[in-house]
C-alpha positions in Angstrom: 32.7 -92.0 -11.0 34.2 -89.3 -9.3 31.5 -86.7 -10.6 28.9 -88.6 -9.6 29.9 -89.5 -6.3 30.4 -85.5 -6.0 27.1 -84.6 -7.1 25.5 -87.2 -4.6 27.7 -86.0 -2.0 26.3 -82.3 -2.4 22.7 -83.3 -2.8 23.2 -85.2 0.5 25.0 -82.2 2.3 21.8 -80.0 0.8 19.3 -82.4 2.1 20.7 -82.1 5.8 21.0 -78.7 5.6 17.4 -78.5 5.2 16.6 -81.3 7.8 18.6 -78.8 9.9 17.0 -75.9 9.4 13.4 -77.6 9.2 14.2 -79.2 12.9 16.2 -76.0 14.5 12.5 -74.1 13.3 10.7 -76.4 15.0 12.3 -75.4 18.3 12.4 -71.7 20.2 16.2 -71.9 20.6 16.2 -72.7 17.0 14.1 -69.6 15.7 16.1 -67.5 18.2 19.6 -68.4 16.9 18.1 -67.9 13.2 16.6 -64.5 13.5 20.1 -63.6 15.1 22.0 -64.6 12.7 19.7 -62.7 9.9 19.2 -59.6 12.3 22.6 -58.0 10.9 21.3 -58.4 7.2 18.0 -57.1 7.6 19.2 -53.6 9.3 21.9 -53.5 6.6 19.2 -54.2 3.8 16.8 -51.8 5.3 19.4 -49.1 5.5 20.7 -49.6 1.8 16.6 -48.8 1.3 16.5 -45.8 3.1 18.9 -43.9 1.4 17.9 -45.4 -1.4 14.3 -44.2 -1.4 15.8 -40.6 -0.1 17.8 -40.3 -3.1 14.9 -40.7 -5.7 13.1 -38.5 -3.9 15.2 -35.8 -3.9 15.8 -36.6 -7.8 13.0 -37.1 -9.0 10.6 -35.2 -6.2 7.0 -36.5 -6.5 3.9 -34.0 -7.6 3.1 -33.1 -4.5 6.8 -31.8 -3.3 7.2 -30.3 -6.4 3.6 -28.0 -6.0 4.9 -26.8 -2.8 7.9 -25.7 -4.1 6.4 -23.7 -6.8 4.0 -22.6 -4.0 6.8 -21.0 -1.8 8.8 -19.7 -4.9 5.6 -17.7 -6.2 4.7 -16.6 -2.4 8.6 -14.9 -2.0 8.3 -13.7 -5.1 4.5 -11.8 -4.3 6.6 -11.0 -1.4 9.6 -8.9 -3.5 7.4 -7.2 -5.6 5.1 -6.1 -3.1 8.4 -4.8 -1.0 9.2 -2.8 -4.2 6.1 -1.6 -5.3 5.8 -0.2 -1.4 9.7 1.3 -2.1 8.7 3.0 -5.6 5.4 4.3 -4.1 7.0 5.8 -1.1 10.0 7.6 -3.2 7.5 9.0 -5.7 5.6 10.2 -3.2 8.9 11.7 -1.4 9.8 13.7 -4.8 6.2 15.1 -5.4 6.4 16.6 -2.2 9.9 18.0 -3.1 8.4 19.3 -6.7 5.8 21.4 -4.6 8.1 22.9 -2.5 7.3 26.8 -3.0 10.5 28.3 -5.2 13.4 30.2 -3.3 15.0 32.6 -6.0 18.0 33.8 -3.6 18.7 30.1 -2.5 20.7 27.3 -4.1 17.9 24.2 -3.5 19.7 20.7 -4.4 17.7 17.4 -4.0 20.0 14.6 -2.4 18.9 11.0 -2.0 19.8 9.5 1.7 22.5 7.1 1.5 23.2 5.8 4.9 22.4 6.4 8.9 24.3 5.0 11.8 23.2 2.8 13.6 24.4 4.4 16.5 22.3 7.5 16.3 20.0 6.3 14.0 17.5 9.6 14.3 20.4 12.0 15.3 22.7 12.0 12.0 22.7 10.5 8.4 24.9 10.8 5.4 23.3 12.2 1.8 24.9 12.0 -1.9 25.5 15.5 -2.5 28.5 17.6 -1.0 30.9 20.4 -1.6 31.3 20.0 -5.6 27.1 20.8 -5.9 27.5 23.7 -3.7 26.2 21.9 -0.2 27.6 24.3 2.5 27.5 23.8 6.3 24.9 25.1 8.2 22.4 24.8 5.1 18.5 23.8 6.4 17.6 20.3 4.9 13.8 19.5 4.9 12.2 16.3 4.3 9.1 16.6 2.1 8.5 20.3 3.1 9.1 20.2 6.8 12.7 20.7 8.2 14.4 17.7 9.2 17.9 18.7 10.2 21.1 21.4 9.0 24.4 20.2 7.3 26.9 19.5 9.9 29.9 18.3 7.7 30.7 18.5 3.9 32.9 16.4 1.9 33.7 16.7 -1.8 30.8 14.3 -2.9 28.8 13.6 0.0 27.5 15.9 3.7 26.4 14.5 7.0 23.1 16.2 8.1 22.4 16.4 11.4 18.6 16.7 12.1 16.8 18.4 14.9 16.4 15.7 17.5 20.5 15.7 17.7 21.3 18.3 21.1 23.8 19.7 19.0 21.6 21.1 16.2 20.3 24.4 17.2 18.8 27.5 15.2 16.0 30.5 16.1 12.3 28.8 15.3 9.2 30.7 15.7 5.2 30.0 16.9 3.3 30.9 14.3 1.0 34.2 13.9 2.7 35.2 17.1 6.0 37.2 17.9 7.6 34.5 20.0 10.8 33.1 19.0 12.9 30.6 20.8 15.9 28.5 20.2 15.3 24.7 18.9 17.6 21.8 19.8 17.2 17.7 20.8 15.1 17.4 24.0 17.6 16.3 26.5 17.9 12.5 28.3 17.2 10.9 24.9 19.5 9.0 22.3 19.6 8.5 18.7 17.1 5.4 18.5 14.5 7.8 20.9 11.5 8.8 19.1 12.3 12.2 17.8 11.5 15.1 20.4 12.8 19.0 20.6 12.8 21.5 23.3 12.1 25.0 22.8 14.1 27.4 24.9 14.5 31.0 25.0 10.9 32.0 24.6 9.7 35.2 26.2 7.9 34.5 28.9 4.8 35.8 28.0 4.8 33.1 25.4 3.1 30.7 27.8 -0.2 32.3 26.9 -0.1 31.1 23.8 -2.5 28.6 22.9 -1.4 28.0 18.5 1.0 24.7 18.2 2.7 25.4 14.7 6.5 25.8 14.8 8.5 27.6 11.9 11.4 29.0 10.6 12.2 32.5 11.8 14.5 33.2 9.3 17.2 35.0 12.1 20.6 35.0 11.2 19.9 34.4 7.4 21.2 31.1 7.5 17.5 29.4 7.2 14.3 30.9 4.9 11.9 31.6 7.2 8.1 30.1 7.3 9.2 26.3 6.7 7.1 24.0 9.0 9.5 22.7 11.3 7.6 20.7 14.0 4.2 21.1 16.4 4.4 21.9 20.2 3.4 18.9 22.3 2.2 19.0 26.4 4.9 17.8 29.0 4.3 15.8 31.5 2.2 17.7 33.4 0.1 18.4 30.5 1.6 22.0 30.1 2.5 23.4 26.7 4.7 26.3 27.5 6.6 26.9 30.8 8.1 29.6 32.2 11.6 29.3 33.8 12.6 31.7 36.7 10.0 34.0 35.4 12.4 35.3 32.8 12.0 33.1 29.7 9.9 29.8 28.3 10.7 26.5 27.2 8.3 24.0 25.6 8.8 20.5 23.6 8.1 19.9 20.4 7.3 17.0 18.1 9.2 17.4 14.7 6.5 17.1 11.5 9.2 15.6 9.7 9.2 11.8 9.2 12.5 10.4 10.1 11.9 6.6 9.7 10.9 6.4 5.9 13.1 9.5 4.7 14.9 8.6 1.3 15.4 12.1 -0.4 15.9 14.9 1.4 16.1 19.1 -0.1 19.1 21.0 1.2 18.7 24.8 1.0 21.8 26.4 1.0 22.1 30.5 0.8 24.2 32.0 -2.0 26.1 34.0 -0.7 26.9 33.0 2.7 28.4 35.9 5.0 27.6 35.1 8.7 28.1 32.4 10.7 26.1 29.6 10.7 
């Protein structure tokens, strides 16, 4: 009795439930209230498939994710090799140059490989991987390819710091080729160490501004430096004029160095045997 007055008691309860909900539908006020009370579900069901749906994707990504991803990966990687392909090509072509160097019997010729520049005076100085222990001495010419780059300013046991010849402090006796000019080479002045590299010329005779050849060597004074090593090419001032005379007692000119100081990796460092002057 008491079950079955239960069970007609709950199907009577269901029955005005729906009446309820069938009458509150019928009116605006009704639909209002209704869609309120289901709002809070629906956002909370719809963000349950949201993360949902962004977690199988990044699971299981679909075909078209997954090409693009191989696409990149094979694009970087076309990338890398092309960087090192460019880095081998560039450092065999830096040591060919160095294997035709011409041979200097009386001089002790090391090859060093560049192994870092500050950033601070990024064309003015750089550190190589050779030093006291393989004979590196100070004041020892340094050429890049074949064309002098710089002299050795300090030597440790295993490594030197070169300092090339757009630093003001680098200075040695240069001369204009097939002529009898010589003049005194050192870092054009007002420029700094991320300046594209530039030299001045000073000391020349006077009678050098008639000179119309370009080519800059090695004199070979002091015996510090072989002489005849390409060192750089003089280039117009501003006003267009090669060589100028100063006070009509000597010459100065500027000079653009032949050596190629952005891509250098090895360098040759030419040191004399038997050092007995000064550098």
């Amino acid at each position: 009795m008491f079950n079955v007055s239960f069970r007609h008691l709950f199907a009577l309860l269901g029955v005005l439930a729906v009446l309820l909900m069938l009458g509150l539908g019928m009116s605006s006020f009704g639909r209002r209230m209704a869609l309120g009370m289901a709002a809070p579900f629906a956002a909370a069901w719809r963000t349950v498939e949201d993360v949902a749906v962004d977690l199988f994707a990044w699971v299981t990504p679909t075909k078209a994710r997954q090409k693009r991803h191989d696409q990149e990966l094979r694009l970087r990687l076309a990338e890398i090799n092309a960087a090192a392909c460019d880095s081998l090509a560039q450092e065999n072509a830096e040591l060919r140059k160095i294997l035709d160097l011409p041979p200097f019997p009386t001089w002790r010729v090391l090859v060093a490989h560049v192994l870092s520049r500050d950033p601070a005076t990024w064309n003015w100085t750089f550190t190589i991987g050779k030093g006291s222990a393989d004979g590196v001495t100070v004041g020892a010419v340094v050429l890049a390819g074949s064309n002098v780059i710089g002299r050795v300013a300090e030597v440790f046991q295993q490594t030197a710091v070169i300092e090339t010849i757009a630093s003001p402090s680098c200075r040695f006796s240069v001369a204009i080729v097939d002529t009898p000019f010589t003049g005194i080479i050192h870092g054009a002045p007002g420029l700094h160490g991320h300046s594209p590299p530039r030299c001045m010329i000073d000391f020349l005779p006077k009678e050098a501004a008639e000179t119309n050849n370009r080519l800059v060597i090695t004199s070979g004074l002091g015996g510090w430096i072989p002489p005849g090593l390409p060192v750089g090419v003089i280039t117009p001032d501003e006003s267009s004029t090669l060589v100028t005379v100063i006070g009509q007692a000597r010459a100065r000119a500027y000079m653009t160095p032949l050596a190629d100081f952005a891509v250098t990796r090895f360098v040759t460092v030419i040191c004399p045997v038997s050092p007995k002057l000064n550098p």
